[in-house]
One Martini backbone bead per residue (centre of mass of N, CA, C, O) as a GRO file, in nm:
protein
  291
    1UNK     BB    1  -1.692   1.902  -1.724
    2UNK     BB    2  -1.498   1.730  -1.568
    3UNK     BB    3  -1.244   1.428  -1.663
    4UNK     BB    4  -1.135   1.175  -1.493
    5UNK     BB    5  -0.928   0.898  -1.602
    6UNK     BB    6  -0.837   0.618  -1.443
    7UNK     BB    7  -0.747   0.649  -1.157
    8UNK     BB    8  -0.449   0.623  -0.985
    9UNK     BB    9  -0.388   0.552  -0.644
   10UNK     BB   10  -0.171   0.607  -0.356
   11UNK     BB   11  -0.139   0.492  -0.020
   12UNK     BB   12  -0.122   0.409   0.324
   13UNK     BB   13  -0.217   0.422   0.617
   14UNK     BB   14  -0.550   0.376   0.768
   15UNK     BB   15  -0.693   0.212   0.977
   16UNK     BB   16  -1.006   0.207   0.935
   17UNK     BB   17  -1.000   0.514   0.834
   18UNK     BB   18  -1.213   0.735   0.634
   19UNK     BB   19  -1.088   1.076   0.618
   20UNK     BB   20  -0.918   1.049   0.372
   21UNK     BB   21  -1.119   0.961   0.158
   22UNK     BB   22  -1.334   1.179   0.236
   23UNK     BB   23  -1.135   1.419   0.121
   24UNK     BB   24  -1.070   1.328  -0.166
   25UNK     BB   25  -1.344   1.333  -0.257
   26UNK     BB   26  -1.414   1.609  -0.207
   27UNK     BB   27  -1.194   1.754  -0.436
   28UNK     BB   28  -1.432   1.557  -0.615
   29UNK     BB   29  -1.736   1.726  -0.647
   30UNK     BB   30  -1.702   1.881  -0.942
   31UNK     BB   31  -1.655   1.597  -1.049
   32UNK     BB   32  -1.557   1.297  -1.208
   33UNK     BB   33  -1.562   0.952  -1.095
   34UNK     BB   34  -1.442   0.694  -1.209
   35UNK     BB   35  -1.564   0.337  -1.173
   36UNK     BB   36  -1.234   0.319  -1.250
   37UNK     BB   37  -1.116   0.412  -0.978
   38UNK     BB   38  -0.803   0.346  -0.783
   39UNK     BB   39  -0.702   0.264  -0.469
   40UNK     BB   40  -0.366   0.213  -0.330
   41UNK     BB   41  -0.310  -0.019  -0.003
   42UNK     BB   42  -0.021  -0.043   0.173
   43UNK     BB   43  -0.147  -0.118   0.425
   44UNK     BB   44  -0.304  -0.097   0.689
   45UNK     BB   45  -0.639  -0.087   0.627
   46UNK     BB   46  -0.871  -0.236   0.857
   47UNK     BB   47  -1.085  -0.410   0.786
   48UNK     BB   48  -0.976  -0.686   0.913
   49UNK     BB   49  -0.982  -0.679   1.258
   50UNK     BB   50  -1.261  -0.671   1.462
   51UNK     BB   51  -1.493  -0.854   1.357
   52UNK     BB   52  -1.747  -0.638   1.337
   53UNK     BB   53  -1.957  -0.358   1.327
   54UNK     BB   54  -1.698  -0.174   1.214
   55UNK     BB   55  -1.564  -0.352   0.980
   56UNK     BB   56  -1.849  -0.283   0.813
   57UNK     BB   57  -1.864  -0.027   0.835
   58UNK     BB   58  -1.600   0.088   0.694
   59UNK     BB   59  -1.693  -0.073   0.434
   60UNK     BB   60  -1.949   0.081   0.373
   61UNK     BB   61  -1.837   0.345   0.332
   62UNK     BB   62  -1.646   0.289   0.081
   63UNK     BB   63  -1.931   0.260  -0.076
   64UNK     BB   64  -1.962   0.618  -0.101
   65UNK     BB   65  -1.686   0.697  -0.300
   66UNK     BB   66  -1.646   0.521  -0.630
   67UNK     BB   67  -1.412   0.325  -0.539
   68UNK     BB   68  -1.171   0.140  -0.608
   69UNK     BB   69  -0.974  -0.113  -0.394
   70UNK     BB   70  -0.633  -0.221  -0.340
   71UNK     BB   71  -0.525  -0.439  -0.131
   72UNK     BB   72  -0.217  -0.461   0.092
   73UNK     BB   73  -0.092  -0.632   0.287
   74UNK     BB   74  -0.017  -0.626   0.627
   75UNK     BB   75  -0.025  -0.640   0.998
   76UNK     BB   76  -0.304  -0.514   1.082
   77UNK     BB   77  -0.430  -0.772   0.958
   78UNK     BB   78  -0.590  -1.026   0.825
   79UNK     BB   79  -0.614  -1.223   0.607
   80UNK     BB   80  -0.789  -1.360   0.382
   81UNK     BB   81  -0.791  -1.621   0.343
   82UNK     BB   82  -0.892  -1.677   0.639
   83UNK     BB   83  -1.145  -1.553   0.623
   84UNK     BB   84  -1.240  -1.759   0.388
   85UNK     BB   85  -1.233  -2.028   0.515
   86UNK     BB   86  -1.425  -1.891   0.760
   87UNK     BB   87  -1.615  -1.777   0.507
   88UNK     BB   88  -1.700  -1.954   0.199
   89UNK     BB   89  -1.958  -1.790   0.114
   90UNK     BB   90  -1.871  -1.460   0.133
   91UNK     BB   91  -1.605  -1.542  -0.074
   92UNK     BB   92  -1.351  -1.472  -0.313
   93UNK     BB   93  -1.193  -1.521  -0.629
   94UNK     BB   94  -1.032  -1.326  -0.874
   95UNK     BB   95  -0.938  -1.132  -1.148
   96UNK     BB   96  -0.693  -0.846  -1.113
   97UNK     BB   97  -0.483  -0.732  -1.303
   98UNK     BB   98  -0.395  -1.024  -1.380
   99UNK     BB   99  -0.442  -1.126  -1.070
  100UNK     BB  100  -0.488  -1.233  -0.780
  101UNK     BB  101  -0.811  -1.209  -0.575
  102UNK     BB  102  -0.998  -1.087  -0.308
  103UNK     BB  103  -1.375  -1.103  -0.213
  104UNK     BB  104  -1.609  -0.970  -0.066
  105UNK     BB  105  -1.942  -0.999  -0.178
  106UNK     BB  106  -2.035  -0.702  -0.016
  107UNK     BB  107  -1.740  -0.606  -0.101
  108UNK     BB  108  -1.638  -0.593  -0.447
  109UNK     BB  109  -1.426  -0.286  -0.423
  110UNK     BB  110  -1.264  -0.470  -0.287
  111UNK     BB  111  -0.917  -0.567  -0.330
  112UNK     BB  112  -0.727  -0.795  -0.259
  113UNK     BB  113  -0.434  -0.920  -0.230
  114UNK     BB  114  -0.269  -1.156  -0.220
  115UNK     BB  115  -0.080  -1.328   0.011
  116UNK     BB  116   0.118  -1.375  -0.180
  117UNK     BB  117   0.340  -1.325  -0.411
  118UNK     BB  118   0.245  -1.117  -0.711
  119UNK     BB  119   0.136  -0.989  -0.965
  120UNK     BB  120   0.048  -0.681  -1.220
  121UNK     BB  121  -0.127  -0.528  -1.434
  122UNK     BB  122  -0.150  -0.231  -1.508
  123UNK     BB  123  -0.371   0.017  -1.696
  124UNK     BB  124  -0.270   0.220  -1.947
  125UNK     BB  125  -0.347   0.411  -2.198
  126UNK     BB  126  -0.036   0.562  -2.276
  127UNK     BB  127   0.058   0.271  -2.243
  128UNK     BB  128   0.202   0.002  -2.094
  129UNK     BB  129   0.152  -0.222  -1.834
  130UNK     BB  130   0.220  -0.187  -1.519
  131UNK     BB  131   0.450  -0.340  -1.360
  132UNK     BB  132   0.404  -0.578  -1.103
  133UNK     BB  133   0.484  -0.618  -0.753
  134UNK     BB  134   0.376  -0.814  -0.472
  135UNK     BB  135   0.492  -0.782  -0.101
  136UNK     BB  136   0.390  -0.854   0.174
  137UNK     BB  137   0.386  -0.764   0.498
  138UNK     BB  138   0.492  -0.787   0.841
  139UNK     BB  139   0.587  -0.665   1.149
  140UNK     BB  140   0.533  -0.649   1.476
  141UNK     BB  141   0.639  -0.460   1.725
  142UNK     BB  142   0.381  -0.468   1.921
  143UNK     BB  143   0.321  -0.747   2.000
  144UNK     BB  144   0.369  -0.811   2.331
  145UNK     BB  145   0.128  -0.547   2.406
  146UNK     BB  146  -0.077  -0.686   2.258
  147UNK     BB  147  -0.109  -0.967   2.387
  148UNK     BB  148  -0.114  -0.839   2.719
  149UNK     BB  149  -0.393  -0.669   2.601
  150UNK     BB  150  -0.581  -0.834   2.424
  151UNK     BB  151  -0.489  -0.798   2.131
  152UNK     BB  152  -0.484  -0.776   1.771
  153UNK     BB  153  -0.279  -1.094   1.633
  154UNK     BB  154  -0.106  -1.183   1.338
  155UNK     BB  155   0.054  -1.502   1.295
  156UNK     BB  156   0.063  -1.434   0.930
  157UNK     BB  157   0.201  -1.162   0.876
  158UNK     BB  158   0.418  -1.315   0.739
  159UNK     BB  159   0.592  -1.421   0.526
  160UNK     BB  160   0.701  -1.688   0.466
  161UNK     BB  161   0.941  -1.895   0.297
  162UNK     BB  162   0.783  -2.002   0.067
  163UNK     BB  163   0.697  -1.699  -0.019
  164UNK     BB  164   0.965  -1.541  -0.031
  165UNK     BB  165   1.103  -1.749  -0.272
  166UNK     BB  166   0.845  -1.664  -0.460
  167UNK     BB  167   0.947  -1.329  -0.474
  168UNK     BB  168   1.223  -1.389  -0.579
  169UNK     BB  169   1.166  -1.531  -0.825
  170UNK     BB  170   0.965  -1.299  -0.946
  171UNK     BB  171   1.183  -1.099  -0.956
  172UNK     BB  172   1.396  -1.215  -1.165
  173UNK     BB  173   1.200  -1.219  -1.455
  174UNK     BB  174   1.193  -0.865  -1.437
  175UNK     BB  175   1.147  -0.575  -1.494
  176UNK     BB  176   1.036  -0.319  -1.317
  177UNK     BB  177   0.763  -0.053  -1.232
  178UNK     BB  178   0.654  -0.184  -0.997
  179UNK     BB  179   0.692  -0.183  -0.624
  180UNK     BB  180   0.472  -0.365  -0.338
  181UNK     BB  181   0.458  -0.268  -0.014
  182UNK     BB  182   0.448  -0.258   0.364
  183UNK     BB  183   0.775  -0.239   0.375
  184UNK     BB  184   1.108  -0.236   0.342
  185UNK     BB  185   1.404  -0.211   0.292
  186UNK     BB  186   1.647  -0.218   0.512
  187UNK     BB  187   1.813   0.022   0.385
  188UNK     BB  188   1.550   0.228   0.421
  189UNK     BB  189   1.518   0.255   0.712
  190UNK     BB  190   1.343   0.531   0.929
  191UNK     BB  191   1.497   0.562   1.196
  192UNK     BB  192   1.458   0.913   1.248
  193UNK     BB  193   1.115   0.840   1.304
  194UNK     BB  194   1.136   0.691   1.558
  195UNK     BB  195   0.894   0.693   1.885
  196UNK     BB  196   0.991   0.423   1.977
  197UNK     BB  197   1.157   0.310   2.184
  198UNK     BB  198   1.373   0.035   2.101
  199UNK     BB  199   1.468  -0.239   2.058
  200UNK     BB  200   1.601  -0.351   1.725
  201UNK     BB  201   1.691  -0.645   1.817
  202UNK     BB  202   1.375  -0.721   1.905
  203UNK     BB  203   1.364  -0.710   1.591
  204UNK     BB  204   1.210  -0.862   1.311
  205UNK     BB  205   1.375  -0.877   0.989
  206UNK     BB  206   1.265  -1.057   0.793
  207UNK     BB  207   1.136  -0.870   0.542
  208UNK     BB  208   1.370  -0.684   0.504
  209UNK     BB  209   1.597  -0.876   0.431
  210UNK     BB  210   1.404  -0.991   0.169
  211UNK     BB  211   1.397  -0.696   0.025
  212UNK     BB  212   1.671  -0.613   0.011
  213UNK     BB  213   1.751  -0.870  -0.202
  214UNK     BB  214   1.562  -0.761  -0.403
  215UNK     BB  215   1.652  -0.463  -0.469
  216UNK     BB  216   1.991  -0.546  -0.527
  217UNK     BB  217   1.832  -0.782  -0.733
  218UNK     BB  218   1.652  -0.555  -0.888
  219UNK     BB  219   1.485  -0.389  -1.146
  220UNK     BB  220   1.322  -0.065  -1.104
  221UNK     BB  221   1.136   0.213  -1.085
  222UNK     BB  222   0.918   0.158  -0.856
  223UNK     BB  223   0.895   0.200  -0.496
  224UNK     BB  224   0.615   0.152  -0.242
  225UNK     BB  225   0.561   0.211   0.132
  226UNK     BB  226   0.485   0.178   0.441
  227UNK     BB  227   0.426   0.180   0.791
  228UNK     BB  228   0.576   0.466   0.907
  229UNK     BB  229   0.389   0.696   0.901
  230UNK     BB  230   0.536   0.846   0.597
  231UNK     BB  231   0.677   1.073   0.398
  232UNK     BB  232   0.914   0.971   0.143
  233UNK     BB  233   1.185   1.072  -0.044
  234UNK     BB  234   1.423   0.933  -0.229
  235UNK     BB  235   1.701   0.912  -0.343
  236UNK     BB  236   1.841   0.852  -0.652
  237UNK     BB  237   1.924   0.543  -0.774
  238UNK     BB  238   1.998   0.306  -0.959
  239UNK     BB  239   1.750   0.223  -1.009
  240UNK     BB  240   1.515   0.394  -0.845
  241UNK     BB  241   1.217   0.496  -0.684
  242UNK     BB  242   1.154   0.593  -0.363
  243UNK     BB  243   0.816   0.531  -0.126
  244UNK     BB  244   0.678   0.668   0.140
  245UNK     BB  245   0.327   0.629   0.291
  246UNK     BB  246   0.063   0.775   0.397
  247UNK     BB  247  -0.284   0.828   0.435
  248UNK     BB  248  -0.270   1.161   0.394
  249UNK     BB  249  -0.116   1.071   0.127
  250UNK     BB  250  -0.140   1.088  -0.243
  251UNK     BB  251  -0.047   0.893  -0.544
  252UNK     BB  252   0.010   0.963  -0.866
  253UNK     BB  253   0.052   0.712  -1.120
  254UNK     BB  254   0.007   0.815  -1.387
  255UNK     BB  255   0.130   1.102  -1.374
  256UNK     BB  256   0.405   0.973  -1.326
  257UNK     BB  257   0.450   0.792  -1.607
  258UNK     BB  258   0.357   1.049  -1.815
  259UNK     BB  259   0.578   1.265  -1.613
  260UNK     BB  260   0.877   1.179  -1.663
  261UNK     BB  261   0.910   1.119  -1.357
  262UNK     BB  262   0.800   1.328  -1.137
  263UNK     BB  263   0.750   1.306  -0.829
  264UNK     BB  264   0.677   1.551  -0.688
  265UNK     BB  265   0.428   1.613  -0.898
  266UNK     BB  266   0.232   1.341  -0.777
  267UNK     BB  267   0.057   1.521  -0.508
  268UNK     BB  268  -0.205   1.444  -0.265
  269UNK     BB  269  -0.332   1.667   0.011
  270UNK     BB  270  -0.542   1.628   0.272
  271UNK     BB  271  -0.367   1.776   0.482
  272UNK     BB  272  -0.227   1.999   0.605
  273UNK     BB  273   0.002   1.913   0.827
  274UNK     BB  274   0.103   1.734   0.612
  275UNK     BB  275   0.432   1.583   0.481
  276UNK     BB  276   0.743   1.588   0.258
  277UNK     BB  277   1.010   1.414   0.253
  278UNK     BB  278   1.301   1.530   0.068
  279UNK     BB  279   1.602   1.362  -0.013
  280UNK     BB  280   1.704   1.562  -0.231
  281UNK     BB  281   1.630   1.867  -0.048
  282UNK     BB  282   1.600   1.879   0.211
  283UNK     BB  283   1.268   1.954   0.241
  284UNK     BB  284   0.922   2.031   0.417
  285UNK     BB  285   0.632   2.021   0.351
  286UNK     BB  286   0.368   2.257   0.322
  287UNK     BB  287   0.200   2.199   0.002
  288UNK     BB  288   0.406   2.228  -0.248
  289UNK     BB  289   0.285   1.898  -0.349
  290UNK     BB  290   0.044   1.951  -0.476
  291UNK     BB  291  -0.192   1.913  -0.730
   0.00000   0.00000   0.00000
């Protein structure tokens, strides 16, 4: 039997849908996944969303998978802290890798990103700690047809002016080895990925435009978010390595950090489908970045 150990991986939004969770787990059914086992989801979880029936299946399936989860507050999502406030026996505040996290009660492998910018030492067996810098939040293009059709908007999407200071002032700190957001550094938005035509004066950057200051102003090795719906490597920076990622495809953390930092060969496709845009060869993955 083959023993994977510790294995962290990182993927993008999946929205409430566990149908990549559990094609990831497919390719693990011959082997071990052991239960520190980590997948890391860079926003729009969607787990606390309809608050309803719904809710509960998604969160109770993926504890039929065997893995921690360790989520980063997205903008389609409600905070956890606000979930707990509303329900305070039901949830609580724990230390996890070295930062406070949210727990539900009832699914302990949940593990949420605090609400405001935190820390995380993540452990890596062959290293020291990857310095990790969590920096949540973003805007909805879509608030105003969410609101129209009285669909779900959660007014604290974004980080405040005083969480913003508290990122910006985390981030002078120290030299990172990743952060992770759920939307990106202004420079780096992916407007030829845009599907939905848009003014995009009447889109709120403010997200983005603190997220560009801390990127200019900050040393990192590697940066991944979500959001856009995309895989995309971007060329390499002066700072580090830049990484947008979808559901559909899963980035192995340790495997980066362990294997000379080749970012490419760091890919697992749960989609035959779905494609790796590496804007330093512009072309697109067919499946050669599979692990």
């Amino acid at each position: 039997m083959v023993i994977i150990m510790n294995k962290i991986l990182i993927t993008g939004d999946i929205h409430g849908k566990f149908n990549t969770i559990r094609e990831l787990y497919s390719l693990y059914k011959d082997v071990y996944v052991n239960d520190n086992d980590t997948i890391i989801l860079l926003g729009d979880f969607g787990a606390n969303f309809f608050f309803n029936y719904q809710d509960y299946k998604f969160k109770k399936k993926l504890g039929t998978y065997n893995f921690n989860y360790f989520a980063i507050r997205g903008n389609h999502e409600q905070r956890p802290s606000i979930c707990m406030a509303e329900n305070p026996s039901e949830w609580h505040t724990e230390e996890f890798w070295g930062g406070r996290v949210y727990v539900e009660n009832q699914f302990p492998y949940i593990k949420y990103a605090y609400d405001c910018p935190e820390v995380y030492y993540i452990p890596a067996e062959k290293s020291e700690p990857i310095k990790t810098l969590v920096l949540p939040g973003a805007y909805s293009v879509d608030k105003y047809y969410r609101l129209a059709n009285n669909w779900s908007w959660f007014e604290y999407e974004q980080c405040n002016e005083q969480e913003r200071l508290l990122g910006s002032e985390l981030a002078k700190t120290q030299s990172w080895d990743l952060i992770l957001s759920h939307t990106c550094p202004i420079f780096f938005e992916p407007t030829d990925s845009y599907k939905i035509k848009l003014d995009q004066s009447m889109v709120d950057k403010t997200t983005e435009r603190w997220l560009g200051q801390i990127e200019y102003n900050t040393k990192y090795n590697l940066w991944c978010w979500g959001h856009y719906h995309i895989n995309r490597i971007y060329p390499y920076s002066k700072e580090g390595n830049q990484l947008a990622l979808f559901g559909d495809c899963f980035f192995d953390l340790y495997k980066y950090f362990c294997d000379n930092k080749k970012i490419e060969n760091c890919f697992i496709v749960t989609d035959d489908h779905s494609h790796i845009d590496n804007l330093n060869t512009l072309y697109e993955n067919k499946g050669e970045l599979k692990c």
